[in-house]
DSSP file (Angstrom, degrees, kcal/mol; ACC not computed):
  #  RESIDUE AA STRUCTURE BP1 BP2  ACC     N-H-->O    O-->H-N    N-H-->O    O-->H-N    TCO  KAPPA ALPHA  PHI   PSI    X-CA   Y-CA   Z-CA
    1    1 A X    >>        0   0    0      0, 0.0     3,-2.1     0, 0.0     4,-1.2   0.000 360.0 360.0 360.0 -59.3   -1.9   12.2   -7.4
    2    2 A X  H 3>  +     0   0    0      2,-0.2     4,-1.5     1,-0.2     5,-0.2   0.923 360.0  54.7 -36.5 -50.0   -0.6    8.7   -6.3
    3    3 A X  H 3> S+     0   0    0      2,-0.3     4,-1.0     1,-0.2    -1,-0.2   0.766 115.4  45.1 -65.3 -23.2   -1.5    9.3   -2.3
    4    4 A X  H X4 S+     0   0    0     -3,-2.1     3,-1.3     1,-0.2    -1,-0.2   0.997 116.0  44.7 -95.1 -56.4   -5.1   10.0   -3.9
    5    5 A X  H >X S+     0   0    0     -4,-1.2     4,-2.1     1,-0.3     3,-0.5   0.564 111.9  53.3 -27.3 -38.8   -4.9    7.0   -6.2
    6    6 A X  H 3X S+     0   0    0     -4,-1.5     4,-1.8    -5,-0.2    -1,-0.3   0.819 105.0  52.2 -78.7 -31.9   -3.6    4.8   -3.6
    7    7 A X  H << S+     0   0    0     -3,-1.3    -2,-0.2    -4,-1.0    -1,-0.2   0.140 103.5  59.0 -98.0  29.6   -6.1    5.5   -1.3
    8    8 A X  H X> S+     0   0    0     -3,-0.5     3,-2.1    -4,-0.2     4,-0.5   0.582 103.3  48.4 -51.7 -85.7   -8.4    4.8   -3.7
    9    9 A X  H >< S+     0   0    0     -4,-2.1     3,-1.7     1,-0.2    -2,-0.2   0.987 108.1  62.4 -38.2 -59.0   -7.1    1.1   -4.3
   10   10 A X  T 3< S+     0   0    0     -4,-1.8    14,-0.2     1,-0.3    -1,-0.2   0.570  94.9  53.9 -45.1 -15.7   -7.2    0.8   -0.7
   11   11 A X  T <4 S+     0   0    0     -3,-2.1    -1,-0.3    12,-0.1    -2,-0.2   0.490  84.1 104.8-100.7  -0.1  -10.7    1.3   -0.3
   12   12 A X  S << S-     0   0    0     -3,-1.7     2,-0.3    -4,-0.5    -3,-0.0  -0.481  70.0-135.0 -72.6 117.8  -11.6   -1.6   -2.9
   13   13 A X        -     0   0    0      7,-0.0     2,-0.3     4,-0.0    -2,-0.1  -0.772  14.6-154.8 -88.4 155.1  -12.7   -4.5   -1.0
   14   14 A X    >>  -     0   0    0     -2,-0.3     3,-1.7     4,-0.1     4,-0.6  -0.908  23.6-116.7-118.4 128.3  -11.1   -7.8   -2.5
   15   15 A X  T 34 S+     0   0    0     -2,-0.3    -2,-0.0     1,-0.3     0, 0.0  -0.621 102.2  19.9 -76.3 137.2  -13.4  -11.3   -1.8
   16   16 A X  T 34 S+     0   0    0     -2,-0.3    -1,-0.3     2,-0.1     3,-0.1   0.068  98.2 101.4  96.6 -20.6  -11.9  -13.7    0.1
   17   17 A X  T <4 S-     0   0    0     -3,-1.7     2,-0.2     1,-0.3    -2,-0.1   0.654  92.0 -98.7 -84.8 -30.8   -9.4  -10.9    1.7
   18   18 A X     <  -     0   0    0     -4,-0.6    -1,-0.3     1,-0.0     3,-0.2  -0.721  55.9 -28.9 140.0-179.7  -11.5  -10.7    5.1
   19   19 A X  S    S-     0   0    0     -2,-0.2     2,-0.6     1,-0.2    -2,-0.1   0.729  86.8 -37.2 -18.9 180.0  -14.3   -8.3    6.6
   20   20 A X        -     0   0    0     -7,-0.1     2,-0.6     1,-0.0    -1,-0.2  -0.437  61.9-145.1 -57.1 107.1  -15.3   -4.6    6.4
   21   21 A X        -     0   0    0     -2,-0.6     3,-0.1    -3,-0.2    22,-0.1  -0.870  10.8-119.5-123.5 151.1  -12.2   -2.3    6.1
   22   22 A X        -     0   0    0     -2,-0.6     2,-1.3     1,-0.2    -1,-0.0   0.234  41.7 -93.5 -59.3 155.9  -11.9    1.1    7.5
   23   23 A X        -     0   0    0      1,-0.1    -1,-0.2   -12,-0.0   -12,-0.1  -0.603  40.5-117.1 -74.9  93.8  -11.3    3.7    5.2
   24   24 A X        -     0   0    0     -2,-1.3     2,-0.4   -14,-0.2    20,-0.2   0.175  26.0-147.4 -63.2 119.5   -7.7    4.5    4.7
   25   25 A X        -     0   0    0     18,-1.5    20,-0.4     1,-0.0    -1,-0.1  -0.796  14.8-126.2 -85.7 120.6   -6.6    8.0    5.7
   26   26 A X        -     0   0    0     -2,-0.4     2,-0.3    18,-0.1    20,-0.2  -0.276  19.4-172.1 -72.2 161.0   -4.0    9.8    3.9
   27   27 A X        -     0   0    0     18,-1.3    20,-0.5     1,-0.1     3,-0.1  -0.944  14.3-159.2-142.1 118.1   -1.3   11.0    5.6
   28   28 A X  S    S+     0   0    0     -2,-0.3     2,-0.4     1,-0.2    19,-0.3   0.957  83.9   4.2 -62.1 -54.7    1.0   13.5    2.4
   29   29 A X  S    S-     0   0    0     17,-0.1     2,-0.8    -3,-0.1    19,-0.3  -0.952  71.5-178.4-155.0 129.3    3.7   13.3    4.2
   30   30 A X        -     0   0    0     17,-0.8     2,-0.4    -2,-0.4    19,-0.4  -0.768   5.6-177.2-140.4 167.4    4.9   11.6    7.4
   31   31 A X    >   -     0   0    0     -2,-0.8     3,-2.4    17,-0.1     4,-0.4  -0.941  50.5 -73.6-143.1 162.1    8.3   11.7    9.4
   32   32 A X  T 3  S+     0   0    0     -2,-0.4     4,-0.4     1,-0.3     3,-0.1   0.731 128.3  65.0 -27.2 -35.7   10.0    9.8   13.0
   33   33 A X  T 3  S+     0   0    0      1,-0.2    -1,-0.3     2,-0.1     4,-0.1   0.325  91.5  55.2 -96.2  23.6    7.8   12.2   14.7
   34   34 A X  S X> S+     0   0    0     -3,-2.4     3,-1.3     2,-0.1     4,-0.6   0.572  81.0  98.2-108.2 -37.4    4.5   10.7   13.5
   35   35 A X  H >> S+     0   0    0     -4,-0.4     3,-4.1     1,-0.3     4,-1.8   0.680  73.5  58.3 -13.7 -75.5    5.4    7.2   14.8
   36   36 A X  H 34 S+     0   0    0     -4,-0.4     3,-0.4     1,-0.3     4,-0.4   0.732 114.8  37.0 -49.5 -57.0    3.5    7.4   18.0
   37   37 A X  H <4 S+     0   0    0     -3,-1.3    -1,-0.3     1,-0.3    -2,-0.2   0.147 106.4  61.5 -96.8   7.5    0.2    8.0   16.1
   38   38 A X  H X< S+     0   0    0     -3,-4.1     3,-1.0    -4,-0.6    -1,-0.3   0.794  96.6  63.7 -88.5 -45.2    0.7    5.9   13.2
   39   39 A X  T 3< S+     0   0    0     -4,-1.8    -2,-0.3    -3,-0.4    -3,-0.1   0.594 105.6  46.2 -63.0  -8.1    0.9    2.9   15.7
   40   40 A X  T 3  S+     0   0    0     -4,-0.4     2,-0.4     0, 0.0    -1,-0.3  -0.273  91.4 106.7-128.8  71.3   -2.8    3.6   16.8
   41   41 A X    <   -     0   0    0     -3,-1.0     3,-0.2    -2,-0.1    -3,-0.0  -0.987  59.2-151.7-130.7 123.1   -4.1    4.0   13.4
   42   42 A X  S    S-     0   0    0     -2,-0.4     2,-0.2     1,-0.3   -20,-0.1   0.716  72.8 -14.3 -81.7 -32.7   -6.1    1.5   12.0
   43   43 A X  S    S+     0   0    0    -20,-0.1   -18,-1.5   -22,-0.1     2,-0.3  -0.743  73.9 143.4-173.4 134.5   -5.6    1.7    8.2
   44   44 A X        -     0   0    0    -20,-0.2     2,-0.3    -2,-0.2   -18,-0.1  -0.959  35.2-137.6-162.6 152.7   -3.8    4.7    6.4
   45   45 A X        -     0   0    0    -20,-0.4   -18,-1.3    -2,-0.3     2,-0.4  -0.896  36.1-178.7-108.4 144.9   -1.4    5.1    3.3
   46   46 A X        -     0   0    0     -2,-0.3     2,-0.3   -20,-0.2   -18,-0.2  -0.979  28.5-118.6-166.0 159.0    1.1    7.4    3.7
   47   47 A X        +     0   0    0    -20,-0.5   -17,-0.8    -2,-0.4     2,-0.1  -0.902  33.6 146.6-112.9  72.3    4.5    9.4    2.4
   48   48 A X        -     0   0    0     -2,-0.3   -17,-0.1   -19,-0.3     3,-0.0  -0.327  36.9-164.0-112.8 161.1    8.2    9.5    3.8
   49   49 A X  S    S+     0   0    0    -19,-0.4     2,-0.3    -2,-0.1     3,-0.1  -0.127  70.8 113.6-131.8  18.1   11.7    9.9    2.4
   50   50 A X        -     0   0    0    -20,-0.2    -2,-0.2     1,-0.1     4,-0.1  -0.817  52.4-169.2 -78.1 128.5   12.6    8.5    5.8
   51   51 A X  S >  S+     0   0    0     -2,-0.3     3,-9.4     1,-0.2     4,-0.4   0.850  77.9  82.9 -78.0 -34.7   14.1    4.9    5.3
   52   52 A X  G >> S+     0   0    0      1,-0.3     3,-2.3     2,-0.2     4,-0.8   0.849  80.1  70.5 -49.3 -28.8   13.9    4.2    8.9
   53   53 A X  G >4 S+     0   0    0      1,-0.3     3,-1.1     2,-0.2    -1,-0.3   0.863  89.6  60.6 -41.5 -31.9   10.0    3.2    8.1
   54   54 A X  G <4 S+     0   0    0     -3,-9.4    -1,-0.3     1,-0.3    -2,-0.2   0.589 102.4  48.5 -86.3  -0.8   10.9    0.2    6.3
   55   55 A X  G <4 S+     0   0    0     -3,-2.3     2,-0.5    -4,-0.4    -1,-0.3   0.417  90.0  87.3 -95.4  -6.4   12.5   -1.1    9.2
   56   56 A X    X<  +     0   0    0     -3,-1.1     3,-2.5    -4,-0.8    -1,-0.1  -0.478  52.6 164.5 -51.1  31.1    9.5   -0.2   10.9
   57   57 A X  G >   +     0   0    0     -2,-0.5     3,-2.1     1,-0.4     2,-0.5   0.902  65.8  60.0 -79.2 -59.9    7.9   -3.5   10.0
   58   58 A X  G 3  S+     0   0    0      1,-0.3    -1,-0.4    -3,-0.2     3,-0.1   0.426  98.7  62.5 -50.3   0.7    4.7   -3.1   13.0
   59   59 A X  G <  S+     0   0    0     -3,-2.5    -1,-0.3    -2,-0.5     2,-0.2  -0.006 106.4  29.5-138.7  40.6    3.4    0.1   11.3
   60   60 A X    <   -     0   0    0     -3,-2.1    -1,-0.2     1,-0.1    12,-0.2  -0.746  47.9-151.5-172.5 158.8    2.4   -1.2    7.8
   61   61 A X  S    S+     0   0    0      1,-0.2     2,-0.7    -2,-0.2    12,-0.4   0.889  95.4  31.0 -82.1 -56.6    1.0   -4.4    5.7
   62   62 A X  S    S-     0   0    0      9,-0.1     2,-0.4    10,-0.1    -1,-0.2  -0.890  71.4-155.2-134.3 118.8    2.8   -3.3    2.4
   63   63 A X  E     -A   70   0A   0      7,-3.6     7,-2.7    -2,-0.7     2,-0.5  -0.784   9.9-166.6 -95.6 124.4    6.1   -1.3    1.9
   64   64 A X  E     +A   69   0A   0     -2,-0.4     2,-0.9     5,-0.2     5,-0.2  -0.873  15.9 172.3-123.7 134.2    6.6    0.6   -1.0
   65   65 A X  E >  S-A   68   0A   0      3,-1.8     3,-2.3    -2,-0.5     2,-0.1  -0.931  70.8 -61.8-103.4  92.5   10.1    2.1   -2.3
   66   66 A X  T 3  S-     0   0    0     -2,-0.9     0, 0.0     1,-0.3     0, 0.0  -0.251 120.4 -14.3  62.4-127.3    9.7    3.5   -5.7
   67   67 A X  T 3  S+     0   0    0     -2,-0.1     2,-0.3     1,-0.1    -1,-0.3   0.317 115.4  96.1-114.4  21.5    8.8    0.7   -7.9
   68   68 A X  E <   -A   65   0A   0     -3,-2.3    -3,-1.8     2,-0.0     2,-0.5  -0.934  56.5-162.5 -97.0 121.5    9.8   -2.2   -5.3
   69   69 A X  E     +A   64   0A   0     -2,-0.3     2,-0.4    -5,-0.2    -5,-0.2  -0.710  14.1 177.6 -80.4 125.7    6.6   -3.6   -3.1
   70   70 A X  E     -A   63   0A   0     -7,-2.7    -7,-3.6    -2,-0.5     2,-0.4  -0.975   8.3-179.6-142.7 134.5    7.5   -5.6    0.0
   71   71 A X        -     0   0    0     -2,-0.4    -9,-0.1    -9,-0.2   -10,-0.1  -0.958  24.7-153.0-144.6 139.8    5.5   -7.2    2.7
   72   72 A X  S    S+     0   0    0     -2,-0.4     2,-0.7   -11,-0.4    -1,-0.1   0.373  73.3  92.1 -54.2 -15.5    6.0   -9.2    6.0
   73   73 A X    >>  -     0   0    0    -12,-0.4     3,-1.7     1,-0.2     4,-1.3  -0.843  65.6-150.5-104.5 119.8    2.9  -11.0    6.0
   74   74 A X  G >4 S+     0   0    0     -2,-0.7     3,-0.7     1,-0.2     4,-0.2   0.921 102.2  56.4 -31.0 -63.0    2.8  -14.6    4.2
   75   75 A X  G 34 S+     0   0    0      1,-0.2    -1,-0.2     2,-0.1     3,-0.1   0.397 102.6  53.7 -77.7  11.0   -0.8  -14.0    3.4
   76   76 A X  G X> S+     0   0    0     -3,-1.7     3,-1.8     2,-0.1     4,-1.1   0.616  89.7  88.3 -78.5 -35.0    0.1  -10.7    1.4
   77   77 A X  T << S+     0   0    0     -4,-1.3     3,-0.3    -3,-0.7    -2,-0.1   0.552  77.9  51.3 -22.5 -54.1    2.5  -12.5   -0.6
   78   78 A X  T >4 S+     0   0    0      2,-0.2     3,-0.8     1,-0.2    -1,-0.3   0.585 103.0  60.3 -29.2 -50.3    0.5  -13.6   -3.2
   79   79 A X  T <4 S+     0   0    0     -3,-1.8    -2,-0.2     1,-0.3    -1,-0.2   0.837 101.5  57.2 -80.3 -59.1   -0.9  -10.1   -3.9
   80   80 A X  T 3< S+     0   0    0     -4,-1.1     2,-0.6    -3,-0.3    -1,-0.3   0.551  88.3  81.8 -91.1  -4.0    2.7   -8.8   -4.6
   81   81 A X  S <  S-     0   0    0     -3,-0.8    -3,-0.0    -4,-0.1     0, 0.0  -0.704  84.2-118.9-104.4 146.0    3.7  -11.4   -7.6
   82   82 A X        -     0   0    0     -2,-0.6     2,-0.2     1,-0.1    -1,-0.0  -0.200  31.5-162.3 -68.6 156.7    2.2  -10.2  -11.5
   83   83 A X     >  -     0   0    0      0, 0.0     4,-0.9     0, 0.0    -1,-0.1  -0.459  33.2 -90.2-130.3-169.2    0.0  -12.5  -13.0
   84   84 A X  H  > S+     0   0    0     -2,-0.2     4,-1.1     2,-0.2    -2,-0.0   0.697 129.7  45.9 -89.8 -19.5   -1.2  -13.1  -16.5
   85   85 A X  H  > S+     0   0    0      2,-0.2     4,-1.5     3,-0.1    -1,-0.1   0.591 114.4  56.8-100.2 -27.2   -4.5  -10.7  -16.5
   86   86 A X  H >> S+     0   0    0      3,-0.2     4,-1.0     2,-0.1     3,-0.8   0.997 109.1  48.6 -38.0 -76.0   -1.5   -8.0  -14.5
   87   87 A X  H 3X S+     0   0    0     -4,-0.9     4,-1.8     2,-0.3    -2,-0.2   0.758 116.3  37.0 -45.0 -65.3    0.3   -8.6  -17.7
   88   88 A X  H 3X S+     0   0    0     -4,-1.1     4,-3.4     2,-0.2    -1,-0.3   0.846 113.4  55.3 -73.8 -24.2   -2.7   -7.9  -20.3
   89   89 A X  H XX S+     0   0    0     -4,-1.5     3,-2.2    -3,-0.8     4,-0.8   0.892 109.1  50.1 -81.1 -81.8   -4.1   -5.1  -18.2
   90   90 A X  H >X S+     0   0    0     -4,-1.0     3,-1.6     1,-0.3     4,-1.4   0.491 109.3  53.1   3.7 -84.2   -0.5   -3.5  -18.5
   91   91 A X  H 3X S+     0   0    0     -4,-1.8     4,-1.5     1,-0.3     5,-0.3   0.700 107.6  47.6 -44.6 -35.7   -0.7   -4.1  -22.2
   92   92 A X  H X< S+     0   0    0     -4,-3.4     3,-0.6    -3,-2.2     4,-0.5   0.939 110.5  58.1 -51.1 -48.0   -4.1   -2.2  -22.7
   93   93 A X  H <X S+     0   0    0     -3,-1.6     4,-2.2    -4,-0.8    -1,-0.2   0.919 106.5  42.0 -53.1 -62.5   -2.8    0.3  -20.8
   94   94 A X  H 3< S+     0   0    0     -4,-1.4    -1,-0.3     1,-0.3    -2,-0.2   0.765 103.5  62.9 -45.2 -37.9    0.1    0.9  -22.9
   95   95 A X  T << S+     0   0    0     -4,-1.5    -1,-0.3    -3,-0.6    -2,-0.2   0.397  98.0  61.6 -68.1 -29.8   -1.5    0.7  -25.8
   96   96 A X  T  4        0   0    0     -4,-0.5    -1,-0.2    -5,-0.3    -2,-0.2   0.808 360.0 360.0 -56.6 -36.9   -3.6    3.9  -24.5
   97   97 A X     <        0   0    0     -4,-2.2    -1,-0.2    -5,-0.2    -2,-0.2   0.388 360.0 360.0 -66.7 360.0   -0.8    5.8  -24.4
């Protein structure tokens, strides 16, 4: 259910973020011996218990480990830090529960 949910998000375009983007292909599950074909993939979300990805910095925009988000790019940056409307949409949320 995340992989479907994430590639969900992914497909949202955000204004101001840039141009058309392709539709992100899931990948359940991917291991060392996917490399070669991740690197000519244009946009996909995807599944590992391999660390070695995150050192992998040239085959994703946004790394995620559990429930730390990490990215290499300056103009992702922004994205990754909680806001005040984060904050309240959290609360609603909880409050659902």
């Amino acid at each position: 259910m995340p992989m479907y949910c994430c590639c969900c998000l992914a497909n949202v375009s955000l204004p101001g973020i840039g141009g058309t983007i392709p539709e992100s292909k899931p990948f359940f599950y991917v291991n060392v011996a996917d490399i070669e074909s991740l690197e000519v993939e244009v946009s996909y979300v995807a599944c590992t218990t391999e660390k070695i990805f995150e050192e992998k910095r040239e085959l994703y925009d946004v790394y995620v480990d559990n429930q730390n988000v990490k990215t290499h790019h300056d103009h992702l940056q922004p994205l990754l830090k909680i806001n005040s409307a984060d904050r309240e949409k959290y609360r609603r949320l909880n409050e659902q529960r």
